[in-house]
FIBA-661250 format. One record per residue (C-alpha): residue in one letter; x, y, z. Coordinates in steps of 0.1 Angstrom, whole numbers, plus 5000, padded with zeros to 4 digits. Layout:
REM FIBA-661250
aXYZ/...
This chain:
REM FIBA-661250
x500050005000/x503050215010/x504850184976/x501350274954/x500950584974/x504750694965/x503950604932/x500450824930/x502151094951/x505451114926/x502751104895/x500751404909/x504051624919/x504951534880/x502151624868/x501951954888/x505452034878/x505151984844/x501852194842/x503852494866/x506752544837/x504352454811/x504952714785/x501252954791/x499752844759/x499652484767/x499052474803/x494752504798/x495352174781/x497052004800/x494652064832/x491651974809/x493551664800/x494151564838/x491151654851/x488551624826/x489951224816/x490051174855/x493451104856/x493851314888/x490851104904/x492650794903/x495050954931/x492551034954/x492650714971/x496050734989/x496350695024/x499550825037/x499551205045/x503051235031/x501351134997/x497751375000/x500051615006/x501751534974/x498651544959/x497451874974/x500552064963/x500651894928/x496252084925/x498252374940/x500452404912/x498052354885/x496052654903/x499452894901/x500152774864/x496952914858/x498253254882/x501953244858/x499553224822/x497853544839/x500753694848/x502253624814/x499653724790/x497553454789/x494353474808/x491853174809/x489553044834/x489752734852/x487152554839/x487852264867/x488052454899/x485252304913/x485852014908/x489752044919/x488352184952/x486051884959/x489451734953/x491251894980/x488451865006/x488751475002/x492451445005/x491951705035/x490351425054/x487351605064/x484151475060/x481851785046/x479051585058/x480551605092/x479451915118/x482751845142/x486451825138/x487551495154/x491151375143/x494251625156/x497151445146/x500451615137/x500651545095/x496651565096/x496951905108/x499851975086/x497751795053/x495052005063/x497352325065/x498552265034/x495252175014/x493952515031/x496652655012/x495652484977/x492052604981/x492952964988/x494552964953/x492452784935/x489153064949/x491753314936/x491853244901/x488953274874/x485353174875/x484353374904/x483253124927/x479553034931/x477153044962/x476852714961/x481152624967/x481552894987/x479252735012/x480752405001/x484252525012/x483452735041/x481152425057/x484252215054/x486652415068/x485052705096/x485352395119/x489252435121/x488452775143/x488052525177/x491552325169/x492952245196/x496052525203/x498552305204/x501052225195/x501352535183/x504052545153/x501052335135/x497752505143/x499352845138/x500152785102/x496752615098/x494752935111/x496353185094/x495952955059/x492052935069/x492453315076/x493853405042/x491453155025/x488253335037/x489953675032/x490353524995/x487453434988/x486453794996/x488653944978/x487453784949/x483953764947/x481053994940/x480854244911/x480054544928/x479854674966/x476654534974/x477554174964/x480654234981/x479454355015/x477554025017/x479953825012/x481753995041/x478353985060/x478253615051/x481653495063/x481353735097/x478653595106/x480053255102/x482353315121/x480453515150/x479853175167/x483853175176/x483953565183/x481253485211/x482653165224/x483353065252/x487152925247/x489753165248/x491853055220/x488353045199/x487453445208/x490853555199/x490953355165/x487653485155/x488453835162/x491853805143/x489753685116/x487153955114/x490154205118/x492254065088/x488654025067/x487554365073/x491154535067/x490754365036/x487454505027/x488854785036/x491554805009/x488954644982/x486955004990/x489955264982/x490255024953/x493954844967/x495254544962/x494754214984/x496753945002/x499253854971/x498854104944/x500153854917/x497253604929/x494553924920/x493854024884/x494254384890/x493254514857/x490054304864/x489354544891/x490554844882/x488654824852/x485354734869/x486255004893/x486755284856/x483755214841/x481455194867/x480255494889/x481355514920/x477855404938/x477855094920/x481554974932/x481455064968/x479054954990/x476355175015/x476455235048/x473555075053/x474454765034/x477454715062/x474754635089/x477454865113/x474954785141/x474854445138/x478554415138/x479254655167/x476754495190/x479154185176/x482154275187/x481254525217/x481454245241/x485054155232/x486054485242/x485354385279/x486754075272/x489453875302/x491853865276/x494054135267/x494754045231/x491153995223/x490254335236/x492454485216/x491954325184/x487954405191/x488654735194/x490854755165/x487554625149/x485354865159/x487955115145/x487654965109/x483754925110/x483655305113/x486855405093/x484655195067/x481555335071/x482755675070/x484655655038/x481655515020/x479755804999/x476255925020/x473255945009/x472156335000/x470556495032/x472656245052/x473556545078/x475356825080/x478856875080/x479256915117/x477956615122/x480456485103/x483256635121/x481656525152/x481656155139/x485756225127/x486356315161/x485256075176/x486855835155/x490056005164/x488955935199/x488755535193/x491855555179/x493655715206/x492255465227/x493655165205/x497155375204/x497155375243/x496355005242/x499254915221/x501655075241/x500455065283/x499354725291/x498954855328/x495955075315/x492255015333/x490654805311/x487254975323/x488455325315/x489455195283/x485855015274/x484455335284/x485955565261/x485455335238/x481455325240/x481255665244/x483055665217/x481055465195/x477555615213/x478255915191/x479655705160/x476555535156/x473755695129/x470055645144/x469855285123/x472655175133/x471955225172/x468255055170/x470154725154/x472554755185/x470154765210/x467754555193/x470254285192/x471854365222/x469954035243/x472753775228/x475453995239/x474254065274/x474053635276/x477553645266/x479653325281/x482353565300/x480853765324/x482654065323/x481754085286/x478054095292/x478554315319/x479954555294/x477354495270/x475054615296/x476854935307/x477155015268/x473354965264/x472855155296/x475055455285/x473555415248/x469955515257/x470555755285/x472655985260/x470355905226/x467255745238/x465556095229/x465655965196/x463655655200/x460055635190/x457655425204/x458455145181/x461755125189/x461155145227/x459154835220/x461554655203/x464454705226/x462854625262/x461554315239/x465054255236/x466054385271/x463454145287/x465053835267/x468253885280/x466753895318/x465053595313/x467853375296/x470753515316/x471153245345/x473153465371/x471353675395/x473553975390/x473453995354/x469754005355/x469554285382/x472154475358/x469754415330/x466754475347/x468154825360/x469254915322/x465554845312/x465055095335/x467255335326/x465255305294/x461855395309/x463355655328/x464955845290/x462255725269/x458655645271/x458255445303/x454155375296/x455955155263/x458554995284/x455654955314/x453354835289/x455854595271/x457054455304/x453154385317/x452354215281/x455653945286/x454353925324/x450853825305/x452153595282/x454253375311/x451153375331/x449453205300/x452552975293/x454352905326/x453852815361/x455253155372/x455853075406/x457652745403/x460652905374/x464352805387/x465953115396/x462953265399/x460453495373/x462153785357/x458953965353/x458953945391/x462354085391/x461354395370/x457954475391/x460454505418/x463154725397/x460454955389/x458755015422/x461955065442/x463555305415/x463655675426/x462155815396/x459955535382/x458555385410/x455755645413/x455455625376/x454855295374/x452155285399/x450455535383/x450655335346/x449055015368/x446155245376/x445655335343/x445654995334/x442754935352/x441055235336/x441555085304/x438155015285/x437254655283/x437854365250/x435454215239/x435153825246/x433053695213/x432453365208/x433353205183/x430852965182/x427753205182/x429653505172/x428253715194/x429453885227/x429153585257/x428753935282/x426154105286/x425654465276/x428454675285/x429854395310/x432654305287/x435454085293/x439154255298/x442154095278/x442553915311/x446553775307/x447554175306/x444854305333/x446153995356/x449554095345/x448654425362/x447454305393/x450454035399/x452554375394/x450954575416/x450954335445/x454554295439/x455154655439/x453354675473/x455554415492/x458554495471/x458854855469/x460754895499/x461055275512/x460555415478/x457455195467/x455755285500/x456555655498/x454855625459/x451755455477/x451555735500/x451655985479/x448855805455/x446955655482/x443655805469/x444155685431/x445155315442/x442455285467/x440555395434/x441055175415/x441654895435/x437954955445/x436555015404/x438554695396/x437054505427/x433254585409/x434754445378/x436254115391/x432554055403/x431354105366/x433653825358/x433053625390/x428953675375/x430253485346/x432553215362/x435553415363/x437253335399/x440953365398/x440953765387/x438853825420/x441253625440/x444053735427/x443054145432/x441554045470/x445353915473/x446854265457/x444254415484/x445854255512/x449054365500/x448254765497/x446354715534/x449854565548/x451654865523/x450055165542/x449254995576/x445154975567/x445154705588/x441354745597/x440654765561/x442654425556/x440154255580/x437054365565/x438654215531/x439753925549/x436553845561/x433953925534/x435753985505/x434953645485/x431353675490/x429753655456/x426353795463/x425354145447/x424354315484/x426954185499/x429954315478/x428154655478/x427854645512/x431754545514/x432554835497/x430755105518/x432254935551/x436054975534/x434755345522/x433655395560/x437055245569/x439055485552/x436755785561/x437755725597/x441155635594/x442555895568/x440056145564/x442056365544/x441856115515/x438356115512/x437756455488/x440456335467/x438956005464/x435356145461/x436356335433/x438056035414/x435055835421/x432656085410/x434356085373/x433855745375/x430055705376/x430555805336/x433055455329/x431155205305/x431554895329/x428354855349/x429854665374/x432654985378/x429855195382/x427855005413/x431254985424/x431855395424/x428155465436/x428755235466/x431955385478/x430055745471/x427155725486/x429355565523/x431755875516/x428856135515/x428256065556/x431656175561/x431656525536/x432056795558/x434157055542/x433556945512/x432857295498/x432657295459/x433056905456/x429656885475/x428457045448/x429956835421/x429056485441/x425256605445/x425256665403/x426856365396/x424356115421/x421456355403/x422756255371/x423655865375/x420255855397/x418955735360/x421655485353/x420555135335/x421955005363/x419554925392/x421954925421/x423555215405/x420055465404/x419355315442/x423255355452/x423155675439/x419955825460/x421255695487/x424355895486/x421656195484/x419956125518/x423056075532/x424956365531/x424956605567/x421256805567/x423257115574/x424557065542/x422356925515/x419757155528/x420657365494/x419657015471/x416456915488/x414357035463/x417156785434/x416656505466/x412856485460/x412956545425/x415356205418/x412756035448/x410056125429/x411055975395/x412655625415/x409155575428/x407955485397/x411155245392/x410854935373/x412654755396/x411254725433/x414754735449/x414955035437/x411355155443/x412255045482/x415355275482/x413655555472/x410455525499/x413255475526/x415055775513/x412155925514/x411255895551/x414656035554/x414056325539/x410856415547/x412356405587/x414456755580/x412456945551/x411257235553/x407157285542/x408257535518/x410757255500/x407856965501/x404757145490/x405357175457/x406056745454/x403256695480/x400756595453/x403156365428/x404556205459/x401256105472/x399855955438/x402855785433/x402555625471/x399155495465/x400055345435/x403355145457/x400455065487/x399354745471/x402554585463/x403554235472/x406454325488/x405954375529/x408354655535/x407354875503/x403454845516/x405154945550/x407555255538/x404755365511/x402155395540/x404355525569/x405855815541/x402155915531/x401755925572/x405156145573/x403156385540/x400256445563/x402956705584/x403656915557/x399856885543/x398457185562/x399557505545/x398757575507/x398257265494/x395857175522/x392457125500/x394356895472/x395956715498/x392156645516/x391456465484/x394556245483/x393556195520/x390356045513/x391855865482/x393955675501/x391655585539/x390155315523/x393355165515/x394955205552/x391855115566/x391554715550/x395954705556/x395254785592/x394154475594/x397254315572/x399053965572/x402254145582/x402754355615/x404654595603/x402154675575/x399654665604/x401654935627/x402355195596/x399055165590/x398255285622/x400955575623/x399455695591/x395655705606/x396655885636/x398956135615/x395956215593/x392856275619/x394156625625/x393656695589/x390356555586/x388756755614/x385956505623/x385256485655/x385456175673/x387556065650/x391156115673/x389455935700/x388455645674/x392455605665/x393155595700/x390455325710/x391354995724/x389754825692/x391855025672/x395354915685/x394354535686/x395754215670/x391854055672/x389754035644/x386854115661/x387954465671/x389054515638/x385354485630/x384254715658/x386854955645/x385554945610/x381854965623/x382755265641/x384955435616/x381855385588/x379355545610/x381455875618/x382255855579/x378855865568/x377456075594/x380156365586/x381556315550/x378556145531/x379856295501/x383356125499/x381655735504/x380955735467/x385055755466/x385455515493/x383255235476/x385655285441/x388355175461/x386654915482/x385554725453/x388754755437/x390354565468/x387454265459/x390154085441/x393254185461/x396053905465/x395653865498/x392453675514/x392553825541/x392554245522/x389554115503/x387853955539/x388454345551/x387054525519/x384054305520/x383054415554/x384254765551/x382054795520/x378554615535/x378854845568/x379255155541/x375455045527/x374954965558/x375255305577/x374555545545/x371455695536/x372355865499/x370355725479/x372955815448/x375055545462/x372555275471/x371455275435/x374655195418/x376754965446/x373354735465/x372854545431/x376654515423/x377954415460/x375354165462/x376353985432/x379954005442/x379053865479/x377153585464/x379753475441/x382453515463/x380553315490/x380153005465/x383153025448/x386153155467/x389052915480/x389653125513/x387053035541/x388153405558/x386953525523/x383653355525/x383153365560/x383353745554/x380753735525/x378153565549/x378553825572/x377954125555/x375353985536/x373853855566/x373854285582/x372754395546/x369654125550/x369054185592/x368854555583/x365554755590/x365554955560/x367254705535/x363754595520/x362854945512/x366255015502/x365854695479/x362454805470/x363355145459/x366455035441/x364154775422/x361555015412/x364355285402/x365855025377/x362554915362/x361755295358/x365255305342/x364254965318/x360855105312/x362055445296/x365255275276/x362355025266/x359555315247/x362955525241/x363755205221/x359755155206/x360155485195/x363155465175/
């Protein structure tokens, strides 16, 4: 095997002898003759390195024959490069299709040195090199970056080949700047993977690399020459550099992607070893020595700004001079000079890619490196984050926020965490806020937050924020505003309709539960700083801590728990922040319960709470909540009308917001929310007499309308309101609602509901105080309207029905003036339980009534009969016998006629058919006393003959006709 290999080997050396001092007009046969019969192929398949390498140098002198033709006249392209390549890779013994480098023996290093060699001159010759090879090439070799360093005299000579082979195949491809940058672009950002590694030997080949590639670039811009002058056909270039404009052969600023490189290479600068920070550096120095001698765009900037950029160039450089020479020298003070250097360097593109990309950096392997990145990011946006719109803001705490979360050592996050803040605090901090609250959302969604190794960034930031000087009260106040935010839509998808009802919308709930999580971290994080913030916003938080309470019960109403839960726990957290700790109980001990009342009522005791224990707050937070009535949320609303109508108890001094509370419960008193139009008139009543005496007449006005409510919880309110009022007004104030309010109580006297019969007879008892003055006469007749009605409930199922009833009767006998009649209310029969003194009572009554206001009975009986088919048996029992002792006792004739007939019927049906036996026993009764009466035959008698009289004339009226 030995002896074939020297064979092959001295073969190819022939053959790549003969073609090197080949005469130049012969030699583009003889490599078409070798390579295109296969001849060369057939010595591929030796084994000793000694004889690759004999093979390697013999395709290494076919490629400089072709150089020598060049050189002598005789240009032709080497059809076979390609395929000569693919040679050199095999006998390189490196498997393309392998991703690592395995085998470090000495002559395989060396044969791999050597082939490295034999490609660079091959790429250097003619056809430019396609994609395709170049990928080929560069995927077989960028591998020999993590040799091994030793030993040294081999893997030195092995990277500087692979240096010069990439800085050839820049050199010569690409037909104008463009295509040329990305070549560059390509191979750097191969190679970035080494710049940013984590081996030593690795960082400082890379950076050698990108220093030698870019110098390179560098001299193809200002149209030099490259690595062997000889190896480039210069009149190839210099002609495409003639006839082109100038445009076309260098590249643009922009095309460099400066940015992209700088954030690169920044880290390096910080980097443990010497060499590599000053290579980096060096780096940085031809990235902008580059940039800067490439032509700008018209209305780039002014000329200062160049000078500005020149001098600070002069500055890096300086730096770099200092670097060469002192070794002693502060690496800090040197990486500072040289961001500040490169802060001013960078155009406004090129600083977006820099901080944009800057998370990679700042997860650098060396730690010192991506604690420079950070300071350089830090110092970046405090001098030039004026010039950041809100897009960019986004993008780089995006960026900012990736970092913190991938970086695994506790003080690199805090470093990162405070440069995110340095970027709220000199940009927009409601887009950093805002960006930092939507990540929060998104791991809520994603993670089990509160089980992440190391902890959850977005913890980590809440806590930045809230203890930082400046932002801490800013970022409180954006968490409030979340809260304010209108509500999203929920629609389902199935239906396609909104699953909430009317306004009670859903909120994007991952961001709004975001918000919450932050606040209660800012309340038991915030140290000194986050407290002093509270303080200073007490009345905002408790705000809307108390709105968004009202809106986690709209979720709760559609199966929503965890929001609630989670705010009650943010609750607890702002109690424990500002030493509430009375509030803290009340919340600990009603705030889950789910029922409408109760919440409502949970509410007023915290706005009683807080009215005691920091009564300063309270006009502050009255006149937040008052703006709040107006929000689109019902449940927001109840919540606002609740704390309101508590904090009016407690308004004295008030001055001008008295004013401004009274307009706004007027105004919301008509809300389509019921508990929001009760809530609301309730705050009314509830203000100090000694000031809302101003209002009455806008108190009674809003009572009068809620009377007529459609819902009866509401109706209820406004009687017991009502009473409320009607204890401190003046006659002057009621007298012109004495009329309306007593219609609209008759109308409320019938209801099913216990207490609203109850309220709507004891406030028509508390009207008969003011009913003495003007409106005396029209109040008489609402008087008699409504006896008949108090006189069948004084008998009522319930007792407190029963006892109004009573009140009322008493209150009125001054106005009617009968006399007897305050001796009647006063009667033993009148104050009993027993049925049977009811009917004495009623007997008696009927008598007095018909003796001294025979007139009114014809308005009595209207109301009696009406009461025929009330709900309750026993009402009907009552208006029965009410109605037969009215026949009974009255002698106009005008009401015999119309009612004897009429009752009878009634009585006689009602006896036969009713259910109740208190219905029918009553029936008996009174039409036993109508029967047992004296006069009831002639009363009988005369009502018969009237109506034949009557039938008679309708009969010859008829006849006539």
């Amino acid at each position: 095997m030995e002896e074939t290999d020297d064979i092959h080997a001295a073969l190819a050396l022939m053959y790549g002898y003969a073609a090197r001092y080949a005469p130049s007009t012969v030699i583009e046969a003889r490599i078409d003759a070798l390579v295109g019969t296969n001849m060369l192929s057939r010595l591929l398949h030796v084994r000793h390195p000694t004889a690759k390498q004999a093979v390697i140098t013999a395709i290494d002198l076919l490629g400089r024959a072709v150089i020598n033709a060049a050189e002598m006249g005789t240009s032709f392209p080497l059809k076979r490069r390609d395929q000569m390549l693919d040679y050199i890779l095999t006998l390189m013994g490196y498997d393309v299709a392998d991703e690592g480098f395995n085998d470090s023996n000495l002559e395989l290093l060396r044969t791999q040195a050597l082939a490295l060699s034999a490609c660079t001159t091959l790429v250097s010759v003619e056809p430019k090199l396609t994609i395709e090879t170049r990928n080929l090439v560069m995927k077989a070799t960028l591998g020999f970056f993590a040799v091994p360093n030793n030993p040294a005299e081999v893997v030195n000579p092995l990277i500087d080949n692979l240096i010069t082979l990439y800085c050839a195949i820049l050199l010569t491809s690409g037909e104008d700047g463009r295509s040329r940058t990305e070549q560059l672009l390509h191979i750097l950002r191969q190679i970035d993977q080494f710049v940013s590694s984590p081996v030593e030997y690795q960082r400082k080949r890379g950076c050698i690399a990108v220093y030698e590639l870019l110098h390179k670039f560098q001299s193809l811009c200002s149209h030099g020459s490259g690595i062997n002058s000889k190896q480039i056909d210069r009149a190839r270039l210099g002609n495409s550099s003639s006839n082109l404009p100038t445009p076309y052969v260098l590249p643009s600023r922009e095309a460099l992607c400066v940015g992209e490189r700088v954030i690169t290479y920044l880290p390096r600068c910080a980097d443990t070893d010497s060499e590599v920070r000053k290579i980096s550096a060096q780096i940085l120095d031809l990235c902008f020595s580059i940039a800067l001698s490439l032509p700008r765009p018209v209305m780039s900037g002014s000329g200062v700004e160049l000078e500005i950029s020149y001098r600070a160039l002069s500055s890096l450089e300086d730096v770099i001079a200092i670097l060469k020479s002192d070794a002693s020298i502060d690496p800090s003070e040197v990486f500072n000079r040289i961001v500040s250097s490169i802060c001013t360097l960078l155009t406004k593109d090129e600083l977006l890619a820099v901080l944009h990309g800057s998370a990679a950096s700042i997860c650098d392997k060396i730690k010192q490196s991506a604690e420079g990145t950070i300071q350089a990011v830090s110092e970046f946006v405090i001098k030039r984050g004026k010039e950041l719109n809100e897009n960019d803001i986004s993008r780089t705490t995006q960026s900012l926020l990736s970092a913190a979360v991938h970086v695994t050592e506790k003080n690199l996050r805090q470093e990162t965490l405070a440069a995110i803040c340095f970027l709220a605090e000199n940009t927009s901090s409601k887009v950093v806020f805002n960006e930092v609250l939507i990540a929060a959302g998104r791991d809520i969604v994603t993670k089990d937050v509160s089980r992440l190794r190391g902890g959850w960034p977005m913890q980590d930031a809440f806590h930045a924020f809230s203890q930082h000087t400046v932002l801490s009260y800013l970022f409180l106040e954006h968490l409030i505003s979340v809260f304010d935010q209108p509500p999203i839509l929920k629609v389902d998808s199935e239906k396609g309709e909104n699953s909430m009802h009317s306004a009670d919308s859903y909120y994007n709930n991952d961001f709004l539960q975001a918000a919450i999580i932050a606040l209660t971290a800012f309340f038991r994080g915030g140290g000194k700083i986050g407290k002093k913030s509270v303080e200073q916003s007490y009345a905002s938080v408790l705000t809307a801590l108390t709105l968004q309470f009202g809106s986690c019960h709209g979720l709760v109403s559609s199966g929503q728990l965890e929001p609630l839960r989670g705010l009650l726990i943010a609750f607890q957290a702002f109690c424990e922040c500002v030493g509430d700790l009375e509030m803290g109980k009340i919340l600990a001990r009603d705030g889950e319960q789910y029922e409408n009342e109760k919440w409502i009522n949970l509410i007023g005791d915290l706005a009683s709470c807080v009215s005691i224990k920091r009564p300063k707050e309270v006009p502050t937070i009255c006149s937040i909540m008052s703006k709040s009535l107006i929000r689109p949320q019902k449940f927001q609303r109840e919540a606002a009308a609740a704390a309101l109508s508590e904090f009016a108890r407690y308004s004295e001094g008030f001055g001008s917001l008295l004013k401004e509370m009274v307009e706004a419960f007027c105004q919301h008193a008509s809300d389509e929310s019921p508990t929001v139009r009760r809530l609301c008139l309730r705050g009314l009543v509830q203000f100090p007499s000694i000031h809302i005496v101003q209002y009455t007449t806008h108190v009674f006005g809003v009572i009068l309308n809620l009377l007529e409510d459609s819902e009866e919880s509401v109706q209820l309110t406004a009687l017991s309101c009502l009473l409320m009022v009607l204890e401190t007004s003046a006659s002057e104030t009621v007298e012109p609602f004495l009329l309306n309010l007593s219609v609209r109580l008759r109308n409320l006297q019938t209801s099913m509901d216990t207490e609203m019969r109850a309220h709507s007879f004891a406030a028509f008892g508390a009207l008969c105080n003011y009913g003495i003055e003007a409106q005396r006469e029209p109040f008489l007749e609402q008087v008699q309207a409504s006896l008949p009605l108090l006189v069948l409930h004084l008998h009522d199922e319930e007792l407190s029905v029963r006892q109004a009833c009573r009140n009322t009767l008493k209150q009125m006998a001054p106005l009617m003036e009968l006399d007897g009649m305050s001796v009647l209310f006063n009667s033993a029969c009148f104050n009993s339980e027993h049925r049977a003194d009811y009917e004495d009572f009623v007997r008696e009554l009927t008598k007095q009534l018909c003796q001294h206001l025979p007139s009114e009975v014809d308005t009595y009986m209207v109301s009696i009969i009406q009461a025929f088919e009330a709900h309750w048996p026993v009402i009907q029992a009552n208006a029965i016998y009410f109605s037969s002792n009215l026949l009974l006792f009255s002698d106009d004739q005008h009401i015999l006629a119309p009612y004897y007939s009429q009752v009878f019927g009634i009585f006689v049906g009602k006896m036969s058919r009713s259910p109740d036996a208190i219905v029918r026993a009553a029936c008996s009764q009174a039409l036993g006393l109508l029967l047992k009466s004296p006069n009831m035959a002639a009363r009988l008698d005369r009502v018969d003959s009237g109506r034949r009289g009557h039938e008679s004339i309708q009969y010859c009226t008829v006849s006539n006709n």
